[in-house]
Backbone as CSV, one residue per row, in Angstrom:
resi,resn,N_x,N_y,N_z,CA_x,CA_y,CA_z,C_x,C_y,C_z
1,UNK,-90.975,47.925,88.411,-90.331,47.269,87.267,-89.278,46.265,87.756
2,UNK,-88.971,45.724,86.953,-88.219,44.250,87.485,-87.026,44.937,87.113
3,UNK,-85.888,44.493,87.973,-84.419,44.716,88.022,-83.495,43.586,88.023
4,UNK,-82.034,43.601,87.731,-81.650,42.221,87.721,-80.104,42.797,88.153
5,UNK,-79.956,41.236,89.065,-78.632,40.988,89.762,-77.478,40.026,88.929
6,UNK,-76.440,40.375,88.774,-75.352,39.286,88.923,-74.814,38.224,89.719
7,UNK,-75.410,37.261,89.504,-74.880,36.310,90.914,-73.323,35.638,90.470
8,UNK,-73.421,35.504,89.314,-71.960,34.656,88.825,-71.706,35.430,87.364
9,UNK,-70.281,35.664,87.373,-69.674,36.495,86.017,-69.831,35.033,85.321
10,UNK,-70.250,35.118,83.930,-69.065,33.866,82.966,-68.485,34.322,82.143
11,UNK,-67.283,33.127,82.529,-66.493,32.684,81.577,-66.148,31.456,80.580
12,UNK,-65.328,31.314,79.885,-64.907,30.378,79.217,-63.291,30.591,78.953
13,UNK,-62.807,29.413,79.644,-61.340,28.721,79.717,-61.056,27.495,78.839
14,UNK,-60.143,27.325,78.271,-59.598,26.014,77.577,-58.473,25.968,77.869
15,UNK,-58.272,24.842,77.784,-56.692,24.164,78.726,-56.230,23.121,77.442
16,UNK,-54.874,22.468,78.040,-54.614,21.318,76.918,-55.203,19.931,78.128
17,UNK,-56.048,20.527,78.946,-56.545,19.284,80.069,-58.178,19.663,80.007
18,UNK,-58.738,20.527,79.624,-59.811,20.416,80.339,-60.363,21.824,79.543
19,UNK,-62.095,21.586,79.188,-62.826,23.042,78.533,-63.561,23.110,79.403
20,UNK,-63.619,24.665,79.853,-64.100,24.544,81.113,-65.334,25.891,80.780
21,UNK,-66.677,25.704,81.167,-67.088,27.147,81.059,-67.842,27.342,82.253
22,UNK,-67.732,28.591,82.493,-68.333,29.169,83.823,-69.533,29.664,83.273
23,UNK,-70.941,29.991,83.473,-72.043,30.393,82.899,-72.019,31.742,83.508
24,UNK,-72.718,32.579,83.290,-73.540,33.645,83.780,-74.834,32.971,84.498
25,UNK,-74.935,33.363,85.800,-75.915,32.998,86.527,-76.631,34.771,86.865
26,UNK,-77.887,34.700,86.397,-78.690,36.185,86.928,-79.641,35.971,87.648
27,UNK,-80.067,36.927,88.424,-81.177,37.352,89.183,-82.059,38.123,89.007
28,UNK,-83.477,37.710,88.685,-84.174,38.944,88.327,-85.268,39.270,89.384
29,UNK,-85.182,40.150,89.795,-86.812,41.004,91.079,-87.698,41.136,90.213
30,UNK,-88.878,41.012,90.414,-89.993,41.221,90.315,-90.992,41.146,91.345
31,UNK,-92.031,40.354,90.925,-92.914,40.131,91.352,-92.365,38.754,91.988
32,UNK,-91.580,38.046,91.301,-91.019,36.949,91.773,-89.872,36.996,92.027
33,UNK,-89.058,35.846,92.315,-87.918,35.794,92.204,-87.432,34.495,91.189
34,UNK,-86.533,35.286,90.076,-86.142,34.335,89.022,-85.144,34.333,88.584
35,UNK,-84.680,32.799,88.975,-83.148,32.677,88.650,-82.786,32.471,86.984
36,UNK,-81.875,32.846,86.336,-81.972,32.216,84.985,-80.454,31.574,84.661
37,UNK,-80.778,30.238,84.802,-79.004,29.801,85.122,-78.961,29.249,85.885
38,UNK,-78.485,27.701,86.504,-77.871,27.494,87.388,-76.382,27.601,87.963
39,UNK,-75.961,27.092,86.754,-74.174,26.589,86.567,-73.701,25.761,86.833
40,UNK,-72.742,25.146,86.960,-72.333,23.583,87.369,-72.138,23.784,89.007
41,UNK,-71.682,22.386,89.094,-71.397,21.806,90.165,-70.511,22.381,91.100
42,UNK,-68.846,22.788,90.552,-67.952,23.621,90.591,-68.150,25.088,91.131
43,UNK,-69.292,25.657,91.061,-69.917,27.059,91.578,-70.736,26.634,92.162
44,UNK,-71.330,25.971,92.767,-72.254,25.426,93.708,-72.405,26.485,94.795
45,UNK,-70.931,26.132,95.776,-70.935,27.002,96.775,-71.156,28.491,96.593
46,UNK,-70.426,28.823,95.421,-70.545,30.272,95.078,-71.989,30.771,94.921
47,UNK,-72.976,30.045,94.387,-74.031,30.622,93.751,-74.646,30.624,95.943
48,UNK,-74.731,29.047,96.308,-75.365,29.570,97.738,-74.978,30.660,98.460
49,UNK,-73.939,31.197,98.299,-73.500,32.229,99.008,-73.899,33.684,98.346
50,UNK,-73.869,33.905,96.929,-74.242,35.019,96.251,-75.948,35.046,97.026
51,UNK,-76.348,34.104,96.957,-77.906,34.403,97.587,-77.779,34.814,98.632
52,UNK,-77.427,33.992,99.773,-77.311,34.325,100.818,-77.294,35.803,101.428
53,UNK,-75.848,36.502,100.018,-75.443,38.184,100.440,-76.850,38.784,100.150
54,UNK,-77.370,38.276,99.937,-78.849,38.586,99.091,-80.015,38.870,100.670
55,UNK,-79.359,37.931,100.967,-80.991,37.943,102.036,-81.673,36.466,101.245
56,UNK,-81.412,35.664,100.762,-82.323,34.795,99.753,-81.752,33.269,100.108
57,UNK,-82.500,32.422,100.139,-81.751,30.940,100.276,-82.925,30.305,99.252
58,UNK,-82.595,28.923,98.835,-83.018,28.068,97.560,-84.676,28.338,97.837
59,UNK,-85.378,28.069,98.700,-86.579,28.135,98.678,-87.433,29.628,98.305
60,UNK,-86.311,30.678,98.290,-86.359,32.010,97.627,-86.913,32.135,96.422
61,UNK,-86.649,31.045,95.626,-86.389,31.414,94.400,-87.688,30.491,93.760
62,UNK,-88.681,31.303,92.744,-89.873,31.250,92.857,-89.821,30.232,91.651
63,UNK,-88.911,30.936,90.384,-88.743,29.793,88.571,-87.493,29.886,88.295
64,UNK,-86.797,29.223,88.127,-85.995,28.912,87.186,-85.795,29.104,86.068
65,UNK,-85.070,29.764,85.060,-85.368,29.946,83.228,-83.870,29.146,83.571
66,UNK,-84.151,27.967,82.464,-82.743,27.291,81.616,-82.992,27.861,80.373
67,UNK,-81.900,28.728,79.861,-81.688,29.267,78.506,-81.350,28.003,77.940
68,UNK,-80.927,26.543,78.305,-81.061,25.412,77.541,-80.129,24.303,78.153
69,UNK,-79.867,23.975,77.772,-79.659,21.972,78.846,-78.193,21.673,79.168
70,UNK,-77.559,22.258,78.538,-76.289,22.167,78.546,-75.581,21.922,80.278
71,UNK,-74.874,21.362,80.510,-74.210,20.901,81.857,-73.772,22.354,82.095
72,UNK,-73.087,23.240,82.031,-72.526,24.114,82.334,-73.364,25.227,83.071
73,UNK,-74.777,25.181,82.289,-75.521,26.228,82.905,-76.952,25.906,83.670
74,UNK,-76.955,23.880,83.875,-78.308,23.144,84.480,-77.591,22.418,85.383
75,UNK,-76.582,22.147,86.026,-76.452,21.528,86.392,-76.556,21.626,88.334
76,UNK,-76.528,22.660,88.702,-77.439,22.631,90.083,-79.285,22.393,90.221
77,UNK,-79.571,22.272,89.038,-80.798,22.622,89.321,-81.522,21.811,90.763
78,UNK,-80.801,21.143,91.282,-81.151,20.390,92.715,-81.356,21.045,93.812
79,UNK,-80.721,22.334,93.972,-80.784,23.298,94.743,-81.867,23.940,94.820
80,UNK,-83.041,23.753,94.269,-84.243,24.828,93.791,-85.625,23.354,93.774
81,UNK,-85.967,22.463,94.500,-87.037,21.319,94.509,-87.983,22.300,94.294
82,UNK,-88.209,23.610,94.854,-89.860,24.258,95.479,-90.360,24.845,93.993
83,UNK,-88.979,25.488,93.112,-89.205,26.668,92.120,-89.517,25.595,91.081
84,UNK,-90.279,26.322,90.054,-90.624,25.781,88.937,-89.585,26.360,87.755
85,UNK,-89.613,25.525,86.529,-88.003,25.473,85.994,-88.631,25.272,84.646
86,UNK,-88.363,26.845,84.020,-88.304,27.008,82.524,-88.231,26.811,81.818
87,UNK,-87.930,25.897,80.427,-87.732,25.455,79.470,-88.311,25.341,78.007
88,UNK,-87.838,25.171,77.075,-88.569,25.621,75.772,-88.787,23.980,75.676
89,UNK,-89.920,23.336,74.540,-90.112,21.879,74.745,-89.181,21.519,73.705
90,UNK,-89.063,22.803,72.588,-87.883,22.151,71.797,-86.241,21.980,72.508
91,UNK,-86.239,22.429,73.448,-84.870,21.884,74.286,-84.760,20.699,74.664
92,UNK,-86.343,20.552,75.285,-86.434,18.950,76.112,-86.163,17.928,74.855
93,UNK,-86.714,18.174,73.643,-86.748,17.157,72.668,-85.080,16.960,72.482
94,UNK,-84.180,18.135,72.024,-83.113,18.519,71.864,-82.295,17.350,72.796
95,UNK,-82.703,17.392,74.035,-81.865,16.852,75.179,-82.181,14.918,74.861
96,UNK,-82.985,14.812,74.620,-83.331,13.567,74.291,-82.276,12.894,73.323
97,UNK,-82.197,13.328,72.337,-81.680,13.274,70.921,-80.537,14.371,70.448
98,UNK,-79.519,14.791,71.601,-78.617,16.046,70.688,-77.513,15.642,69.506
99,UNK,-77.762,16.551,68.991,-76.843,16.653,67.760,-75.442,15.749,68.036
100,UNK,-75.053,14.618,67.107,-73.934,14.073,67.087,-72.567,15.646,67.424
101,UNK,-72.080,15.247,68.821,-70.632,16.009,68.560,-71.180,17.367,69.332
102,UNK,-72.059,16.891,70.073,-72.911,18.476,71.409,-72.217,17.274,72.154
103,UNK,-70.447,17.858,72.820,-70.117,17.716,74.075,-70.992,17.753,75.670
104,UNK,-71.930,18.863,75.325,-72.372,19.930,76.582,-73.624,19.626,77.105
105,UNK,-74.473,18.597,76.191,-75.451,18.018,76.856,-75.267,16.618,77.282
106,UNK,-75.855,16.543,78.385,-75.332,15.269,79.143,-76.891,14.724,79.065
107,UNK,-76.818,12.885,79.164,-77.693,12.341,78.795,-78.792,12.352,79.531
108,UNK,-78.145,12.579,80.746,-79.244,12.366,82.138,-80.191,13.490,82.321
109,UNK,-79.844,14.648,81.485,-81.209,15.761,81.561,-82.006,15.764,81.716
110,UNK,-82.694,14.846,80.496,-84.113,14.558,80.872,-84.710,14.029,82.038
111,UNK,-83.805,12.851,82.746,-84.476,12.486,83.614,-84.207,13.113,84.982
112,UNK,-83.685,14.359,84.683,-83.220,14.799,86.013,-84.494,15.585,86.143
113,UNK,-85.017,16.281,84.651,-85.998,17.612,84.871,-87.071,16.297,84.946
114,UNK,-87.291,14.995,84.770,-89.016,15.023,85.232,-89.071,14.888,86.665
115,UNK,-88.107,15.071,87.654,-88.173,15.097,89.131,-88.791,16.470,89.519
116,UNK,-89.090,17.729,88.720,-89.051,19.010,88.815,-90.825,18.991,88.419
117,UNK,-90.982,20.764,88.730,-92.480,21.284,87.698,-91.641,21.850,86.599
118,UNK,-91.852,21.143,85.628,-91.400,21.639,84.548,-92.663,22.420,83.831
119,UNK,-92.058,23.877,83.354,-93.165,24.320,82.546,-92.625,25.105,81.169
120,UNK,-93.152,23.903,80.098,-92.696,24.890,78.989,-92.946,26.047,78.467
121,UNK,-92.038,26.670,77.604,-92.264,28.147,77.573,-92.258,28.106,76.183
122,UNK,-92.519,29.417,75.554,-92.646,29.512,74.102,-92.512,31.098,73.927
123,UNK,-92.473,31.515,72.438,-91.801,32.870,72.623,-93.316,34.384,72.718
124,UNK,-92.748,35.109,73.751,-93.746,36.148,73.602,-94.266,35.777,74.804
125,UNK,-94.153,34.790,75.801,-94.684,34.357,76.924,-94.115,35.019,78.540
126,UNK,-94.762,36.370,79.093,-94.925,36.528,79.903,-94.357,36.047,81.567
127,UNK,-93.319,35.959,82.148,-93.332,35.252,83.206,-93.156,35.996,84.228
128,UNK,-93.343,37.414,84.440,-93.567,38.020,84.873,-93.795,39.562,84.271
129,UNK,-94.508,40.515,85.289,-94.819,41.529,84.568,-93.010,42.056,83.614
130,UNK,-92.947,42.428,82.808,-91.558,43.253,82.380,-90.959,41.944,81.716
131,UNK,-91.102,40.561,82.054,-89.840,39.613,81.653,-90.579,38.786,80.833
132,UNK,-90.012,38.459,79.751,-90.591,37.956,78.381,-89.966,37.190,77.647
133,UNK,-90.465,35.799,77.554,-89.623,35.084,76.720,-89.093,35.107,75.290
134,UNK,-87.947,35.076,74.533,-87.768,35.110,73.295,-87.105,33.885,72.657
135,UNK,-87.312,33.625,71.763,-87.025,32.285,71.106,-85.558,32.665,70.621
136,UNK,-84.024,32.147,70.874,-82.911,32.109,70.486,-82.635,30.718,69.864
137,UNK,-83.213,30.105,68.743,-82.397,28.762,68.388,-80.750,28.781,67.540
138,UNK,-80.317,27.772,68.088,-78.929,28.119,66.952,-77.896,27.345,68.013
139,UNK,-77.777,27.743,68.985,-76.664,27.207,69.917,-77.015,26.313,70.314
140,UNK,-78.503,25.533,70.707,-79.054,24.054,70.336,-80.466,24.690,70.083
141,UNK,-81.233,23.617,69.596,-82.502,23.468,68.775,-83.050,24.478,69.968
142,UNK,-83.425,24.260,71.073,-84.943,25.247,71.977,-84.256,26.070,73.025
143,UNK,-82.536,27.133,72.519,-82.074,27.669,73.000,-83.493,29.148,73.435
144,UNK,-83.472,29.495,74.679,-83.839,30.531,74.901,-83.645,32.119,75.360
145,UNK,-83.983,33.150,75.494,-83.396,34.036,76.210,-84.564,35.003,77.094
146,UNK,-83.973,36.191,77.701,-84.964,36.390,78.285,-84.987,37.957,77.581
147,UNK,-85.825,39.046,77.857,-85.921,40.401,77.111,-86.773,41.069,78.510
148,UNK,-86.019,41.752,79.365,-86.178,42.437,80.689,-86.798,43.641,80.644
149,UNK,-87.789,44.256,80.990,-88.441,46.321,80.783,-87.734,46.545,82.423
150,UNK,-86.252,46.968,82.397,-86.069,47.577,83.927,-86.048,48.817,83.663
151,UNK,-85.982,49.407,84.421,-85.826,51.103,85.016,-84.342,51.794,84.384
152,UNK,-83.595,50.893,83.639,-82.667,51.635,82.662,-82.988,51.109,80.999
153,UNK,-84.145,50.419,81.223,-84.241,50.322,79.886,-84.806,48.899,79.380
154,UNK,-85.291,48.351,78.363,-84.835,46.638,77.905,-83.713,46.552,77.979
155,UNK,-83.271,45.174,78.550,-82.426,44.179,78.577,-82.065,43.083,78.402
156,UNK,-81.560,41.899,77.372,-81.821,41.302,76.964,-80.634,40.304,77.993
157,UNK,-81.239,38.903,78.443,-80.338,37.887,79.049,-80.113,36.923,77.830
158,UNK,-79.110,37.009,77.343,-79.343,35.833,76.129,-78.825,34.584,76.040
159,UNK,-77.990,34.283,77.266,-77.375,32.671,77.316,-76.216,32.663,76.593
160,UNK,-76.094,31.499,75.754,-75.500,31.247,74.898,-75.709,31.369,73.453
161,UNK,-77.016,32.087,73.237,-77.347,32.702,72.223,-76.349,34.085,71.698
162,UNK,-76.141,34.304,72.749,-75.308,35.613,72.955,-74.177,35.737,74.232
163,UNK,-73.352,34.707,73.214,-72.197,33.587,74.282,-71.305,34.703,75.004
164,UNK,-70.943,36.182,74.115,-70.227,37.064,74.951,-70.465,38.323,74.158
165,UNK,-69.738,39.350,74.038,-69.572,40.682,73.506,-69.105,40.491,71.739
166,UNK,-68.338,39.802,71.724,-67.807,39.726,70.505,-68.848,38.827,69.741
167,UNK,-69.593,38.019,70.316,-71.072,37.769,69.118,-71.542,38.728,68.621
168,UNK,-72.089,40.153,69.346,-72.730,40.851,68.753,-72.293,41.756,67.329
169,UNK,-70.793,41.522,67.649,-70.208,41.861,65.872,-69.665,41.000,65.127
170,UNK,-69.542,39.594,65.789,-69.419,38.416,64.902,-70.635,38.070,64.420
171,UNK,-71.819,38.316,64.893,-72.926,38.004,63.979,-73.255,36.226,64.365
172,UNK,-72.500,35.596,65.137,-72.421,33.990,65.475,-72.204,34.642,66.979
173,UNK,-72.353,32.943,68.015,-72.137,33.118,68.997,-70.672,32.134,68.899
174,UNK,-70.040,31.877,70.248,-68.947,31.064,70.197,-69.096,29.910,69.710
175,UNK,-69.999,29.185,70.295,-70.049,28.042,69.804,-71.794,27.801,69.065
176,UNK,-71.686,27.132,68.066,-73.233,26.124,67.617,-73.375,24.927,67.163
177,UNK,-73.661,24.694,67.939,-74.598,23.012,68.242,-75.394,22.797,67.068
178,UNK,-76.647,23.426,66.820,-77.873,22.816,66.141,-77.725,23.697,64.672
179,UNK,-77.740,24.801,64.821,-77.715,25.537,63.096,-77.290,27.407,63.121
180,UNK,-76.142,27.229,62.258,-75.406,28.435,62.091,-76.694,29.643,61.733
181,UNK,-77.597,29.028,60.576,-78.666,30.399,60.272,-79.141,30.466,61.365
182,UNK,-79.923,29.403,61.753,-80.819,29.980,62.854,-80.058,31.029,64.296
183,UNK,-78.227,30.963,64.579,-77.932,31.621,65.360,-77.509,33.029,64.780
184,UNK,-77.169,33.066,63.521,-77.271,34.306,63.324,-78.441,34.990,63.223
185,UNK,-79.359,34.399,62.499,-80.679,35.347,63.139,-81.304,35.390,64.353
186,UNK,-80.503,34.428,65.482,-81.065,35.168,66.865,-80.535,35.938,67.470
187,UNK,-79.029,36.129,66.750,-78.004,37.614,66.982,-78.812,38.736,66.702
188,UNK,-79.400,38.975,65.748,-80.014,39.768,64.910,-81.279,39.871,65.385
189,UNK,-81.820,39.374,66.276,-83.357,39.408,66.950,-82.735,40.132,67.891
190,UNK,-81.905,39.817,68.714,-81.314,40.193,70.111,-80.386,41.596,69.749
191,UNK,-80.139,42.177,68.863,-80.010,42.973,68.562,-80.520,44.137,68.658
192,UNK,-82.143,43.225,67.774,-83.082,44.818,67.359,-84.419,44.638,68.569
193,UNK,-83.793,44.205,69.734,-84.889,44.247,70.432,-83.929,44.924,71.677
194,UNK,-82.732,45.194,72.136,-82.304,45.506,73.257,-80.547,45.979,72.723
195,UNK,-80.024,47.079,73.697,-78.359,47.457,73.213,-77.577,46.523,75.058
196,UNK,-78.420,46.247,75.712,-77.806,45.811,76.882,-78.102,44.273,77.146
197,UNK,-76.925,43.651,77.584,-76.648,42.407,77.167,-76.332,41.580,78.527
198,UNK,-76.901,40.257,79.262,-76.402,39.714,80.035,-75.748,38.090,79.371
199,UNK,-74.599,38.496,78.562,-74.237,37.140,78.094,-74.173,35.626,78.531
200,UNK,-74.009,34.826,78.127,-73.448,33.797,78.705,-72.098,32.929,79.570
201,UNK,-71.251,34.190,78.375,-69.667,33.701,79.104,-68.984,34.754,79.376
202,UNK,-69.358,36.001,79.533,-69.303,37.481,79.338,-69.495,38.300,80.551
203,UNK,-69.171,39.019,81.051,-69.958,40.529,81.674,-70.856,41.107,81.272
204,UNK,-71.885,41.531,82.137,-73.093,42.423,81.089,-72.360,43.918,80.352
205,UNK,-72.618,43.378,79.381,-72.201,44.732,78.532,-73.138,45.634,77.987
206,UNK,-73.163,46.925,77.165,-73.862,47.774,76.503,-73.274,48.006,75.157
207,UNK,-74.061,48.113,74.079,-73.570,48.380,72.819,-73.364,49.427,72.686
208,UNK,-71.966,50.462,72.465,-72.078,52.006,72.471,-72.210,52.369,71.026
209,UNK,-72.226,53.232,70.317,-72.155,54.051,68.949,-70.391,53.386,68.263
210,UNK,-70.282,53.274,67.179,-68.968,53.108,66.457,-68.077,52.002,67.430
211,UNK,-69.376,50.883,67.524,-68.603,49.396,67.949,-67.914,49.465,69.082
212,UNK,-68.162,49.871,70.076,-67.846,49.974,71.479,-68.639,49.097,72.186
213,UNK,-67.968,48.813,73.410,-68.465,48.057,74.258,-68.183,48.711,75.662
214,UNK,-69.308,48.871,76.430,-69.121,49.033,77.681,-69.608,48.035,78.879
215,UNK,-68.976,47.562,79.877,-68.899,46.640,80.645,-69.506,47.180,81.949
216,UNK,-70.877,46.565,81.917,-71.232,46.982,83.664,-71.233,46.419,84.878
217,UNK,-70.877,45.343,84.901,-70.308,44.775,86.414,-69.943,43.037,85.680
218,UNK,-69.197,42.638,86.606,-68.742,41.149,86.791,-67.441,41.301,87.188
219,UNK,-66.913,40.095,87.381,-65.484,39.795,87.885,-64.346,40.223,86.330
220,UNK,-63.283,40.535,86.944,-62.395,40.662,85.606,-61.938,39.533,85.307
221,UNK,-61.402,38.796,86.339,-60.056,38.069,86.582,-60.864,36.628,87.163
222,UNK,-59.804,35.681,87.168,-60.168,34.326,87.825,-58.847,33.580,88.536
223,UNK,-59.003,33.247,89.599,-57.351,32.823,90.176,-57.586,31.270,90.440
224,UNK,-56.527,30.565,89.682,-56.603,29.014,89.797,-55.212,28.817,90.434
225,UNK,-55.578,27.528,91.212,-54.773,27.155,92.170,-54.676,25.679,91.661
226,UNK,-53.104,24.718,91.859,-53.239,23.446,91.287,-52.006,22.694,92.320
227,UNK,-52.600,21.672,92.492,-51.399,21.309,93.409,-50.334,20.404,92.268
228,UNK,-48.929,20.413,92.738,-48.524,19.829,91.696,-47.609,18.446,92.213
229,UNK,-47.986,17.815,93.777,-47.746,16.268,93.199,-47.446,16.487,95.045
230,UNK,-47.337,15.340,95.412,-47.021,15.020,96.949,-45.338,15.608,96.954
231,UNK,-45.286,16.483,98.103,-43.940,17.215,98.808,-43.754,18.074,97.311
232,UNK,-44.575,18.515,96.135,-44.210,19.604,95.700,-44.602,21.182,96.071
233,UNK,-45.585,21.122,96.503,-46.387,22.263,96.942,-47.464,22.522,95.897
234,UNK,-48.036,24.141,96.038,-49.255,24.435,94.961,-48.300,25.302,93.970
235,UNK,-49.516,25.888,93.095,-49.053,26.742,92.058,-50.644,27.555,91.855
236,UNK,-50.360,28.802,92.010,-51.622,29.801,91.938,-51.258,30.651,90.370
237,UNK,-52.351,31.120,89.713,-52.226,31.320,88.461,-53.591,32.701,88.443
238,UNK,-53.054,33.860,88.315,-54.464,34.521,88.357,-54.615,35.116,87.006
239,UNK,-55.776,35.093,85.807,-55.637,35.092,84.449,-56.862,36.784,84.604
240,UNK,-56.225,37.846,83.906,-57.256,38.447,83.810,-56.598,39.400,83.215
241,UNK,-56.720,40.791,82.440,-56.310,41.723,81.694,-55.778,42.644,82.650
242,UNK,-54.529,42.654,81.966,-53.490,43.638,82.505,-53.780,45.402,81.716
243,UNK,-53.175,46.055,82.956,-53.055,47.387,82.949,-51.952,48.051,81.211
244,UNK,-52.342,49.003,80.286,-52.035,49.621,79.470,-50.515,49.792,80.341
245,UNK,-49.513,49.673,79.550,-48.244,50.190,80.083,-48.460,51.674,79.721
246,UNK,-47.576,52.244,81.152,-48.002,53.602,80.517,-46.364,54.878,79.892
247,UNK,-45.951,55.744,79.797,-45.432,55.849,79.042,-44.627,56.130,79.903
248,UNK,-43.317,56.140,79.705,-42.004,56.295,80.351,-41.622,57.618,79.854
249,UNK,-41.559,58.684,80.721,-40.585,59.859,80.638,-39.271,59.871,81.285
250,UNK,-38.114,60.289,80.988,-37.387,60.696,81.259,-36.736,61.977,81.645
């Protein structure tokens, strides 16, 4: 049965300078090897090296799944010439033509993927034994996800369909691009098909009983470093959830 790795936690940061999102980049074993995710430019090094701990370098990696076009989560795809690279055709159209006021797709998409084997996908489609495509529209028009049979269970990779933990009881993801119904009913697909979740900007989580969430691996924290001007020095900033104070006896 196919199993799946974490290569990159995501997140999402906003600044009064800069929106910044880190994707979820996964790994899935099978029969192949399939990345789903690239991430930007900015994790570059990180993602070559997560392989690397792997035993795996770019020519490793057999397909590609883009859950959808967006810069944040296509934008290495340069790293991967050999693998063939996923896509729904309603994305490609999407990328052509996005929605007035979609920051996140950049124009050059298209012509970056006809350098590639592009092979479109559609929902219910097979790409390896256990891993199965599902149709997520809502966060843009030919958003996709993936629906995993591993050895603890289905698992659903959902992108930005299923932007973090708090979609699954907001019923929306963080953000939508193309159409609010169509993302709440791919909340609601992704729901009743899997309780374990590899988000987009998130940690993989599990849905527990009475609205719980349990967190099974990723980074907590993120440490930014900024220099602040010639002969000032740096400034390091590490953002991540602090410890419950605990109770003071006397």
């Amino acid at each position: 049965m196919p199993t799946i790795e974490l290569l990159q936690t995501g997140f999402t940061f906003v600044s009064d300078q800069a929106r910044l999102g880190l994707s979820t980049v996964a790994l899935i074993r099978g029969h192949r090897n399939i990345l789903v995710d690239t991430g930007h430019q900015g994790r570059r090094q990180l993602l070559q090296a997560a392989l690397a701990a792997r035993g795996l370098g770019p020519s490793d990696i057999h397909m590609v799944v883009l859950t959808h076009s967006h810069w944040d989560h296509s934008q290495n795809v340069d790293l991967f010439p050999r693998a063939t690279f996923c896509i729904h055709h309603n994305e490609l159209d999407y990328a052509r033509n996005p929605k007035p006021g979609d920051f996140a797709t950049a124009s050059y998409f298209p012509a970056i993927m006809r350098l590639y084997n592009v092979q479109e996908v559609v929902e219910g489609q097979e790409l390896d034994p256990g891993v199965r495509v599902i149709e997520t529209p809502g966060h843009t028009k030919g958003h996709i996800s993936l629906l995993v049979d591993t050895p603890q269970g289905p698992v659903c990779i959902g992108g930005d369909a299923m932007s973090d933990a708090t979609s699954a009881f907001r019923g929306l993801p963080g953000l939508v691009f193309w159409s609010e119904e169509q993302a709440r009913s791919s909340i609601q697909k992704m729901l009743a098909a899997s309780r374990t979740f590899y988000p987009g900007h998130d940690r993989p989580f599990r849905l527990e009983a009475n609205q719980r969430v349990t967190y099974l691996a990723g980074d907590t924290s993120v440490r930014f470093t900024a220099s602040l001007g010639y002969g000032q020095g740096t400034v390091s900033v590490t953002i991540g959830p602090e410890p419950l104070p605990q109770p003071l006896i006397l």
